[in-house]
C-alpha positions, 0 to 999 in steps of 0.5 A, a space after each residue: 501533563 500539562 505545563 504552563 510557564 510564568 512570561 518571565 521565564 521564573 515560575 512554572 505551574 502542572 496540572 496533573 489531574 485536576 487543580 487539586 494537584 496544581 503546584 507553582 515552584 519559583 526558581 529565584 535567589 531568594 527561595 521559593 514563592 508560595 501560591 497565594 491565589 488558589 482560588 484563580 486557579 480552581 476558577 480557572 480549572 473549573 472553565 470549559 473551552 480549554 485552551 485559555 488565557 488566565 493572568 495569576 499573581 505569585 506573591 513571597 512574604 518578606 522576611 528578615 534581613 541579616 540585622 532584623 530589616 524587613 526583607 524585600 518583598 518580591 511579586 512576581 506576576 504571570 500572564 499569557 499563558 494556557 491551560 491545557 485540559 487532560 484525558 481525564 478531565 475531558 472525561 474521554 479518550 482524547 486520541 479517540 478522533 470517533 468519540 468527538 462531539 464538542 469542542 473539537 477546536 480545543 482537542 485538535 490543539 490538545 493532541 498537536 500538543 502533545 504529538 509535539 511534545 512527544 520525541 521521534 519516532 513515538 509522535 509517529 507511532 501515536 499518529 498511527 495508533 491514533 488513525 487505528 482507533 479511529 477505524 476501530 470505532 467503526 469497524 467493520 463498516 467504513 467511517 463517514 466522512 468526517 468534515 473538512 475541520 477533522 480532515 485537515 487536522 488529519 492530513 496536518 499530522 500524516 504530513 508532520 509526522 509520518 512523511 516529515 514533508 517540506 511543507 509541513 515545517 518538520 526538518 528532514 529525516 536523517 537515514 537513521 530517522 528514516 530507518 527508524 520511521 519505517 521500523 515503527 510502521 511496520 510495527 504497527 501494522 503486524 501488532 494490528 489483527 483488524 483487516 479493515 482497520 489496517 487497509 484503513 489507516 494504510 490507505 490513509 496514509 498512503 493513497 493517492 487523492 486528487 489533492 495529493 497530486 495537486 500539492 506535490 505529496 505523491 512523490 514523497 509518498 511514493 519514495 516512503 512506500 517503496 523502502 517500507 515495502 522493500 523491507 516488509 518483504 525482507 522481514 516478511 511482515 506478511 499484514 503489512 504486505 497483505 494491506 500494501 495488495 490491497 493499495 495495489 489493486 485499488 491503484 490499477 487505474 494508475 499504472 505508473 505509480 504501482 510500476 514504480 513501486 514494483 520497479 523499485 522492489 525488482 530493482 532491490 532484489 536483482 541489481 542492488 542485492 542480488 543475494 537477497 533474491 530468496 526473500 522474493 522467492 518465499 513471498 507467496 507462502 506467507 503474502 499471496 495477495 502480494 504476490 498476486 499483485 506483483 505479479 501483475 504489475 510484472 506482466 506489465 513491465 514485462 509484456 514481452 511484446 508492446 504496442 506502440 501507444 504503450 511504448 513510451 510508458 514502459 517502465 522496464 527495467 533494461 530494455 527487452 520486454 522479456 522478463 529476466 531469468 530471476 524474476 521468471 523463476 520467482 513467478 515460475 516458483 510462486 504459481 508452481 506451489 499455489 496455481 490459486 495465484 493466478 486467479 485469486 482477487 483481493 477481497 471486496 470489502 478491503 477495496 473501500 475501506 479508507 475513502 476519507 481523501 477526498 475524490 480519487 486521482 483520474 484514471 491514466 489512459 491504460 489500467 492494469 489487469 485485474 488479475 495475473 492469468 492473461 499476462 502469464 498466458 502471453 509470456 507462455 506463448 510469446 516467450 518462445 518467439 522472441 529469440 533475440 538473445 538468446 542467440 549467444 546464451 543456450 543455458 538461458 534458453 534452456 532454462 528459460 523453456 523450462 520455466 515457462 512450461 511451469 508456467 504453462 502448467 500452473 494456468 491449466 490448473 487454476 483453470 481446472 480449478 476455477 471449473 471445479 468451483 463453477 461445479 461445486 458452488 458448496 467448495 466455493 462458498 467455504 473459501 475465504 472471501 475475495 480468495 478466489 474468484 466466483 462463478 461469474 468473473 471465471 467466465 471472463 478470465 480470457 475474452 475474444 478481445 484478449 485472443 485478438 490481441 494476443 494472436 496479433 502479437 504471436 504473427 507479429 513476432 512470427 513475421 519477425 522471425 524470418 529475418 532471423 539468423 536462425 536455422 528453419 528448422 529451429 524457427 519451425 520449432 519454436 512456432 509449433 510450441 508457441 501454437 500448441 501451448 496456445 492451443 492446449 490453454 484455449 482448449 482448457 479454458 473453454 472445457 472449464 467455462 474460463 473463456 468468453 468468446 464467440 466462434 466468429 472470434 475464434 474462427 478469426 484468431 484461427 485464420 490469422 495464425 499459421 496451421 496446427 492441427 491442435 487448434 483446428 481441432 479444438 476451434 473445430 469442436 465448436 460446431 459439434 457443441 450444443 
């Protein structure tokens, strides 16, 4: 309902539906005034291009004072004041940016009209509601762009009501505010069943542009995404989770900010509130694309071993490489339950829905991985080089083996299970799309260059043992271990059609590690294969 008030503050006029409706009360000593000119307002319903400046004159009729004088006639005159159109006059959905075609200047002020009429944090959910029938209009294919009028109108409202920014002219959320905000969020998106829709509008209001970086958002994004995220896998809204690994695979080209992001959550659920760690836990069974992605960005803060160039941009938390015990045990239990995890790929079609930015933030020097299996590869075969402290702990030793021969295991089927599809292509077309990955991206699950590097890290951490005060034998234990995961892994990989790698590649990772007569045998196969 539209409200329009009198420049003195006396006389206010409704429009409901159509100017039939139309009413005008005067609030003054007297009495009420009588609308004596409804043919000025007819004409100016009747006018298109709302809003518009109308001047309407309010007359009362004199009336007998006490001792039969003619009364005062009171006149009261309102100018500057507008006309706001309604849904139903426009003869279309407003808050349906698709449906849109002429004056677009009058519904953009329409719909900032009434989201500031509206109380927190219902402004909010209207935002999103309104960016979900936006996608809905065009799904499943992506929206076109929509022009830099409809652009700017977007990003004025995600800044005002959804992240409340310094710039925006909103006043900051309180904690309570806050909470509530991020209640509303997730609402939204579990009551969405649109895949599209959800990774749409989440990439909207989340992801990062150019631009972005250019007017200072990121960090208010960023903080907002990390606290929604944090209690998305507390309550397991699993959509809500799903769209978030979805951001996640399409931000690998930076690094940092899906660090911070999984820092945060680690942080959360091993510092802070040590007791919530079960939530962790059983993310796999209801978000395994979460999960898959965490688990990336954990191999990553955790890579046991780093170069030099990487050292400055770790983002660990603590300052070993080694993951902690809490967080191996969650990875452990995941891919133990679902060894799927280890080579599942978000699907493609998620991955463009939602371009309406702008151009995409530069890429950082170093990306994430694409998917988890080769960080879980080296924290099998590096973990049990890397002694340094575990010298006064045995129990987090022992427990720590344990785990990383869950994970050991769990590599070896998802290879045997990436092979399995590579035979029966008829399986692999029955699986959902982006669930696993296809012929073509199993060849590459591991590379020579990946060996390369891998067998650099594990004589780096071998030459580093010696100056250990450990006993030889002891030492000479834990290389073998190393050796034999490493060859059992290479074996299986090449037996599933996992590994891309030439035996020149091979020879070399061979020369460069110590003797084991697992890998010999296995690189020695080689020359009696076709």
């Amino acid at each position: 309902m539209a409200k329009l008030c009198f420049k003195n503050n006396h006389a206010q006029v409704f429009s409901s539906v159509n100017y039939r409706e139309a009413f005008c009360t005067l609030t003054d000593p007297i009495g009420l005034a009588l609308a004596r000119n409804e043919a000025t307002l007819k004409r100016g319903f009747a006018q298109p291009g709302w809003p518009k400046v109308y001047s309407v004159s309010m007359e009362k009729p004199g009336c007998l004072g006490k001792h039969g004088r003619q009364g005062i006639k009171y006149k009261r005159t309102c100018k500057n004041f507008l006309f706001f159109p309604t849904m139903n006059e426009y003869e279309e959905d407003t808050w349906n940016i698709a449906s849109w075609k002429a004056d677009i200047p009058g519904k953009v002020s329409y719909v900032k009209h009434l989201l500031s009429c509206s109380q927190f944090p219902e402004c909010s959910r209207d935002v999103i509601l309104m960016l979900e029938k936006y996608f809905q209009a065009y799904a499943p294919d992506t929206p076109p762009n929509p022009g830099l009028y409809l652009s700017a109108f977007l990003d004025d409202v995600v800044d005002l009501y959804i992240f409340h920014s310094k710039g925006s002219g909103s006043k900051p959320l309180s904690a309570i505010q806050e909470l509530q905000l991020l209640e509303v969020i997730c609402s939204c998106f579990q009551d969405q069943p649109s895949d599209i829709v959800r990774c749409g509008v989440f990439y909207l209001l989340f992801g990062i542009s150019s631009q972005d970086i250019k007017d200072g958002k990121v960090e208010r994004k960023v903080e907002i995404l990390t606290k929604l995220i944090s209690m998305a896998v507390a309550l397991q809204c699993n959509l809500l989770l799903e769209s978030m690994a979805t951001w996640m695979q399409r931000h690998h080209h930076l690094p940092s900010l899906v660090l911070k992001v999984t820092s945060s959550i680690v942080e959360d659920y091993t510092c802070l509130v040590p007791a919530s760690l079960p939530f962790l836990q059983i993310l796999a069974c209801h978000s395994p694309q979460m999960a898959c992605q965490l688990m990336i960005a954990l191999i990553s803060l955790y890579p046991v071993v780093s170069s030099d160039n990487k050292q400055g941009e770790s983002l660990s938390v603590g300052s070993s490489n080694r993951p902690p015990l809490a967080l191996l045990r969650v990875v452990a239990s995941w891919v133990s339950e679902n060894p799927e995890l280890c080579i599942m790929t978000c699907p493609s079609n998620l991955l463009t829905v939602g371009s309406l930015r702008g151009s995409v933030a530069p890429p950082e020097s170093t990306s994430l991985p694409i998917g988890p299996v080769l960080g879980l590869l080296r924290w099998v075969v590096l973990m049990p080089l890397h002694l340094n402290g575990f010298t006064s702990n045995l129990h987090v030793y022992k427990d720590s083996r344990v785990l990383c021969s869950q994970l050991h295991l769990a590599i070896i089927q998802a290879f045997l299970l990436a092979g399995k599809d590579k035979e029966d292509p008829q399986d692999e077309m029955e699986l959902e799309p982006g669930e696993v990955m296809d012929e073509s991206d199993s060849q590459h699950l591991i590379k020579g260059t990946d060996l390369k590097e891998l067998s650099q890290d594990m004589k780096k951490l071998i030459d580093k043992l010696a100056t250990v005060e450990f006993s030889h034998s002891i030492i000479a234990q834990q290389v073998q271990l190393s050796m034999d995961r490493f060859a059992q892994i290479l074996q299986v990989a090449m037996a599933t059609g996992c590994l891309s790698a030439a035996k020149d590649e091979l020879q070399s990772v061979r020369e460069r590690l110590p003797s084991n007569r697992l890998l010999s045998t296995v690189i020695q196969s080689l020359d009696n294969s076709p």
